[in-house]
C-alpha positions as MATLAB code, in Angstrom:
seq = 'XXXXXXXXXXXXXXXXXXXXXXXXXXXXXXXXXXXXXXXXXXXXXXXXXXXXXXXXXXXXXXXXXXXXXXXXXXXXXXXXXXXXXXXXXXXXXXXXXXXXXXXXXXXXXXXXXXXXXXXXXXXXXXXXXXXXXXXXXXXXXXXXXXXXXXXXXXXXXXXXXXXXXXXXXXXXXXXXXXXXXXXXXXXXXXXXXXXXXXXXXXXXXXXXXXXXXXXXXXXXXXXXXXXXXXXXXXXXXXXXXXXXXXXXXXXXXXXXXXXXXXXXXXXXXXXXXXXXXXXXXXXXXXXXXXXXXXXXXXXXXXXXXXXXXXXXXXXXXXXXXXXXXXXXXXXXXX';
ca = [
       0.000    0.000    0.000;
       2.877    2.442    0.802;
       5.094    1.092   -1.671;
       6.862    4.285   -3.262;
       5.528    6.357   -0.625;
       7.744    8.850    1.691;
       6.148   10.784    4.948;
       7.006   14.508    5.199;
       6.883   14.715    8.824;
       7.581   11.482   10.073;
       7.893   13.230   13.498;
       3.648   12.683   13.907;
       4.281    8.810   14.214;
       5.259    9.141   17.810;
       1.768    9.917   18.510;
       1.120    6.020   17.973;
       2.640    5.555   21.555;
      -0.936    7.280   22.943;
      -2.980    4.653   21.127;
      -2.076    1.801   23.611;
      -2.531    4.339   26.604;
      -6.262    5.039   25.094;
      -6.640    1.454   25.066;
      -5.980    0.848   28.893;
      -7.617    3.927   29.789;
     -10.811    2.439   28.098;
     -10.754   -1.332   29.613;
     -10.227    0.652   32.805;
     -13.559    3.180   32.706;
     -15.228    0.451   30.678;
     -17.363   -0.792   33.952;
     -18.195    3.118   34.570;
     -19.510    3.592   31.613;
     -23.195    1.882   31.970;
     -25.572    2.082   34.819;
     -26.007   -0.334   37.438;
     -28.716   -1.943   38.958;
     -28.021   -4.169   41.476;
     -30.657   -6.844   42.997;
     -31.226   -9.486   44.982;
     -33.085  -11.997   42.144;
     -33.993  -11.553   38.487;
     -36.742  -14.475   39.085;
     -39.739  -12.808   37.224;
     -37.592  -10.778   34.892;
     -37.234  -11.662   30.373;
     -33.786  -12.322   30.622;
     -32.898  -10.692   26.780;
     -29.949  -12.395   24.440;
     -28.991   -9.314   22.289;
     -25.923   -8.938   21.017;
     -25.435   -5.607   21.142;
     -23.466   -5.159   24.373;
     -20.928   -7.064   23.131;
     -20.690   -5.327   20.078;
     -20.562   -2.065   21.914;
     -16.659   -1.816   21.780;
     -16.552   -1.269   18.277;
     -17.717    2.070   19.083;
     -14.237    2.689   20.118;
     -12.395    0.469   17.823;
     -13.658    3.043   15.061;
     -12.550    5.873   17.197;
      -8.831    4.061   17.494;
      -8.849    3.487   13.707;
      -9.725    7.147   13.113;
      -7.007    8.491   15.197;
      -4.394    6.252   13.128;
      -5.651    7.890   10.141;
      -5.341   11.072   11.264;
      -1.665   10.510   12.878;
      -0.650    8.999    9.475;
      -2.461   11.660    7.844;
      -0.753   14.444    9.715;
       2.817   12.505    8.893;
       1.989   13.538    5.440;
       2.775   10.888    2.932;
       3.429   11.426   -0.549;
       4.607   10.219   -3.731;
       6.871   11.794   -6.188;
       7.433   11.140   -9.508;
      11.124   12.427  -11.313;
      11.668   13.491  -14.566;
      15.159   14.415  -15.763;
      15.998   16.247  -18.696;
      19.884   16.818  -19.825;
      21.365   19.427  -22.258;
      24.670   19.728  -23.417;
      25.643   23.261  -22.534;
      29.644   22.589  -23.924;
      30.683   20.120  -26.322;
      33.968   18.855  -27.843;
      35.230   18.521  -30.682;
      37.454   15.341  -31.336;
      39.297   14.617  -34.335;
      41.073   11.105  -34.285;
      44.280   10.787  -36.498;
      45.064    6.796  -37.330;
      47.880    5.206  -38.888;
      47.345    3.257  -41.693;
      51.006    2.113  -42.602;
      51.554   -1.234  -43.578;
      53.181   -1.544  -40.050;
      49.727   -0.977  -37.958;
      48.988   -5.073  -39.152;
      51.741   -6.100  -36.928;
      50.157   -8.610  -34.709;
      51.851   -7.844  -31.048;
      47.853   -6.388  -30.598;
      45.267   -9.210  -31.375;
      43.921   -9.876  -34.470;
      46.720   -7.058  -35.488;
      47.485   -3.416  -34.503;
      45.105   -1.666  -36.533;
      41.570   -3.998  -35.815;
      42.586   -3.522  -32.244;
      42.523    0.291  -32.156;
      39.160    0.032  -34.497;
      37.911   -1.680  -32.015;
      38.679    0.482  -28.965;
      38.091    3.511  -31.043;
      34.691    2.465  -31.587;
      33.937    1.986  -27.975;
      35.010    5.076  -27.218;
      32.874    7.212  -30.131;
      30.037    5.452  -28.968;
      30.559    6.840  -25.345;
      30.857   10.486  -26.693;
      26.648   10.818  -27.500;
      27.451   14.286  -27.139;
      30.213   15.387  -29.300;
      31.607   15.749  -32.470;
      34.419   13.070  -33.851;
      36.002   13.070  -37.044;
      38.566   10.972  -38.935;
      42.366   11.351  -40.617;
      44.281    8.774  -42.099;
      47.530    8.980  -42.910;
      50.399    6.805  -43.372;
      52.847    8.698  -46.018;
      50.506   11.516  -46.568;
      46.909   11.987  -45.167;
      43.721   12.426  -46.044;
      40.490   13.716  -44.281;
      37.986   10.031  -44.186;
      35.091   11.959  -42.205;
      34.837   15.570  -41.196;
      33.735   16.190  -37.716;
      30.093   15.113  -37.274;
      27.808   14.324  -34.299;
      26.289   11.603  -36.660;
      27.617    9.024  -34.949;
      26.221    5.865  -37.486;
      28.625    7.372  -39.767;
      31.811    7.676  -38.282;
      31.616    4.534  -37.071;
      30.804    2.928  -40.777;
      33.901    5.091  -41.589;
      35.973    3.579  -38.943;
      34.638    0.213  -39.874;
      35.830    0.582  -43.429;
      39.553    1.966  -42.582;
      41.933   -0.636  -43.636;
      45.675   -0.763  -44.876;
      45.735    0.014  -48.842;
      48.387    0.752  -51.636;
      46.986    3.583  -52.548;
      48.362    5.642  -50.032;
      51.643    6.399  -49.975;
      53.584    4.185  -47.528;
      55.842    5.563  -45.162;
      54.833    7.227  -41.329;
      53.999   11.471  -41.836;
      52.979   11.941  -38.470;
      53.277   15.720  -39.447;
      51.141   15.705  -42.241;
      48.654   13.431  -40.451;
      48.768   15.891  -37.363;
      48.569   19.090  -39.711;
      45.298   17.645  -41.540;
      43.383   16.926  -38.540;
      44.316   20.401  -37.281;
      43.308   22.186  -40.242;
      39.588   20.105  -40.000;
      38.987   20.992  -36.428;
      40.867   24.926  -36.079;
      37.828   26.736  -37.076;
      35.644   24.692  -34.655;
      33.541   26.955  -31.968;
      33.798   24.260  -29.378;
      34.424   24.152  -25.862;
      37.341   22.318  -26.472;
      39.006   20.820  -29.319;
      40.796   17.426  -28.997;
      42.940   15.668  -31.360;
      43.975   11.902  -30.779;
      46.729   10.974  -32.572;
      48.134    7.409  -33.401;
      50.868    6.283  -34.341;
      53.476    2.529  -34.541;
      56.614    4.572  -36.268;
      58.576    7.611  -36.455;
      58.054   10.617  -38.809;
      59.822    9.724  -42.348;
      57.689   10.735  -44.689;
      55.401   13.630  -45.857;
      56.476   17.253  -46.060;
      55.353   19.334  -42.516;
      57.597   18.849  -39.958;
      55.490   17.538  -36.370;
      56.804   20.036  -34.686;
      55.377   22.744  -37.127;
      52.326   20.809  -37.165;
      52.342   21.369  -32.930;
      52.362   25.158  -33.106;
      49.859   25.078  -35.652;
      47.640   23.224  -32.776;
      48.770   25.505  -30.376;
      47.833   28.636  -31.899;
      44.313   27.504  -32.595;
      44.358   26.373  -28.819;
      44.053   22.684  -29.797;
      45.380   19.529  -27.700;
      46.810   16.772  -28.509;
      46.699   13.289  -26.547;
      49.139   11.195  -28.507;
      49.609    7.316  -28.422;
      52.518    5.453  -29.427;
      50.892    1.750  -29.911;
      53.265   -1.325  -30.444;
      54.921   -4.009  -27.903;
      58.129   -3.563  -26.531;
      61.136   -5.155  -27.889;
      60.243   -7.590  -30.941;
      56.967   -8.237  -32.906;
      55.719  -10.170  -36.104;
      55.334   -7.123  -38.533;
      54.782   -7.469  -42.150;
      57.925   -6.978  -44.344;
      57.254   -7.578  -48.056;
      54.292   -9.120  -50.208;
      53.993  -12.292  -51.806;
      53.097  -13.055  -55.513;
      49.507  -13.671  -54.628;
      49.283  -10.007  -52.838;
      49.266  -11.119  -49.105;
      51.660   -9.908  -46.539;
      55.028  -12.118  -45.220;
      55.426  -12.024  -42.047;
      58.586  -11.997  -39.531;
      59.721  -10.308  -36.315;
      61.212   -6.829  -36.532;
      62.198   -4.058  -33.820;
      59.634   -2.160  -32.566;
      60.932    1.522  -32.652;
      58.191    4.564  -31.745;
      59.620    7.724  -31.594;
      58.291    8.516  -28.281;
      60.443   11.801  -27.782;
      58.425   13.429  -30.598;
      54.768   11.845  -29.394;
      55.895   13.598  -25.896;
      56.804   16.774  -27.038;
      53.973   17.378  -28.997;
      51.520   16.210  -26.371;
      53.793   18.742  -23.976;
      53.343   21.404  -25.897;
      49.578   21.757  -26.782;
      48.641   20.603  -22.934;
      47.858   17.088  -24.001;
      49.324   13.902  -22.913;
      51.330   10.874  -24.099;
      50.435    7.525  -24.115;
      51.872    3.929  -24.792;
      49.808    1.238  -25.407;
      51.610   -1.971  -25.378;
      48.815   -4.565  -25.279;
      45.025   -4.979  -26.241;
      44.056   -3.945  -22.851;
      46.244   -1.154  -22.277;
      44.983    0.673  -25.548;
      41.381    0.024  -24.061;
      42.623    1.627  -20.756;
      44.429    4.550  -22.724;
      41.108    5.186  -24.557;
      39.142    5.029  -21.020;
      41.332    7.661  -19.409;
      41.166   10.041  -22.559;
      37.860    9.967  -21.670;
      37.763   10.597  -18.110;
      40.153   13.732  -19.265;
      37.981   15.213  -21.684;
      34.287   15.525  -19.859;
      31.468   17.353  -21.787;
      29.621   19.698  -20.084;
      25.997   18.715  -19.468;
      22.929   20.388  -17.754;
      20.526   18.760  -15.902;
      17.202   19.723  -14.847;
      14.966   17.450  -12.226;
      11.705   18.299  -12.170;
       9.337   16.616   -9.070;
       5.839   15.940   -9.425;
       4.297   15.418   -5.829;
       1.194   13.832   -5.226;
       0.076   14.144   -1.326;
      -1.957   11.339   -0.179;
      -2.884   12.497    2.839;
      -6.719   13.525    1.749;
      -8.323    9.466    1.655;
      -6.836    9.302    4.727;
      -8.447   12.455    6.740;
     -11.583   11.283    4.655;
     -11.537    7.698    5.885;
     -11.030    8.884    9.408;
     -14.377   11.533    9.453;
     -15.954    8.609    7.940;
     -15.334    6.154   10.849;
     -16.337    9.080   13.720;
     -19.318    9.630   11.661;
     -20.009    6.218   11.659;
     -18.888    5.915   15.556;
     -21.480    8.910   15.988;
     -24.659    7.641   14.509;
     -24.337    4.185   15.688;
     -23.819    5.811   19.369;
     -27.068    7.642   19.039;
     -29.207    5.069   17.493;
     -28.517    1.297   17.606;
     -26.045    1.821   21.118;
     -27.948    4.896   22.197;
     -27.075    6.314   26.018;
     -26.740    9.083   27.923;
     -22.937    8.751   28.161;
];
């Protein structure tokens, strides 16, 4: 019956203690409350069998019941029913930069380098409802795959279709992929505007120095959380293509140039990362998160309904009731 149901001023329940007081008071006057007439032999007398005297109690049984009501009446119950509405007040703007060399299908990450980061990335877009994400690619020179869109259905299709291909040139411009993504997101009027750069190599290709590419990000006020993915030490990388156009395989050095990532995630405010394993490029992805928070405004609104009224009704009800049975079927003087 109360199920949901909170009381305002719970205080009023104490008054419950009186109830058991009323009760003794009563069985004690209860002998004082109808006339007496003592004698010596009812020989001669209709001796009656109505039941009415013994239903005469109930009298105050409704009088009880009607003080509960009104003590749980003047506790004030109520339920309330919450609506929420949120509104993003300040988004941000992400634009994620992924390498595509031949290098990214090394398989020190399971399946290989590149499916792992799709599938982290993906994760991670679909826990940003409220911002913008777009897509580079680069590997010797870079290209814009999907502008910055809150459309999420399609930057994940576009992240979904990103795969190593020929027809980029090969090579690692980590300048040139870092330059594009700032020239898609400079003239942004977010909040904040985030780039997320990936890489498995060092810069040897393209023609825009990183560091260039850095001030670039810094005069348009943009950071830069970079990630320098690959296993340390040795791991089965792809070296040279067979007749039939798949990869060969073998173990080669895993070199990042990690003082570059750092500098250029010093420089615009963001940070470096190193993500070694499957799990450690989820974790990277989980604290990039955390970092970047979008501001959101919410607004409670609280219906109350008071339930209070069926109960002061039931409890006139049952004094009404004690009333008019008291003056007709248990009339008295008292």
């Amino acid at each position: 019956m109360f199920e949901g149901v909170e009381f305002l001023n719970k205080e009023f329940f104490w008054l419950f203690l009186l109830l058991p007081l009323a009760i003794v008071w009563y069985v004690f006057k209860r002998k004082y409350q109808t006339a007496e007439l003592k004698m010596s032999s009812i020989k001669g007398f209709k001796v009656g069998n109505s039941i009415l005297p013994k239903l005469r109690p109930l009298l105050f049984v409704f009088r009880l019941l009607a003080l509960a009501f009104l003590i749980t009446a003047l506790a004030r119950p109520r339920t309330s029913d919450e609506t929420t509405k949120t509104k993003t007040t300040k988004g941000i703007d992400i634009v994620m930069a992924i390498d595509v060399s031949a290098s990214m299908l090394a398989k020190d990450l399971l399946p290989n380098r590149l499916e792992a980061l799709k599938k982290v990335a993906a994760e991670f877009i679909q826990g940003r409802p409220n911002d913008r994400i777009g897509l580079v690619e680069y590997a010797g020179e870079s290209y814009t795959k999907t502008p910055i869109t809150s459309d999420k259905a399609i930057v994940l299709r576009s992240l979904r279709d990103i795969k190593y291909n020929t027809i980029i040139e090969g090579g690692t411009a980590i300048g040139m992929g870092l330059a594009t993504s700032v020239n898609r997101i400079k003239d942004s009027k977010a909040k904040s505007k985030i780039i997320i750069l990936l890489t498995d190599g060092v810069n040897n290709s393209g023609f825009i120095d990183p560091k260039i590419a850095s001030e670039l990000a810094v005069e348009y006020g943009i950071k830069v959380y970079t990630i320098g993915i690959g296993t340390n030490g040795m791991a089965l990388s792809p070296y040279t293509m067979s007749k039939n156009g798949t990869f060969q395989y073998r173990r080669v050095q895993v070199e990042i140039d990690e003082d570059l990532l750092n500098e250029i995630a010093d420089v615009t405010g963001g940070r470096y990362f190193r993500a070694t394993n499957n799990k450690k490029l989820k974790e990277i992805y989980n604290e990039i998160n955390k970092l970047e928070k979008t501001e959101i405004e919410e607004i409670k609104y609280t219906t109350y309904d008071e339930k209070y009224r069926p109960l002061i009704l039931i409890a006139i009800g049952l004094l009404l009731l004690e009333v008019l049975l008291r003056l007709t079927v248990f009339r008295s003087f008292v």
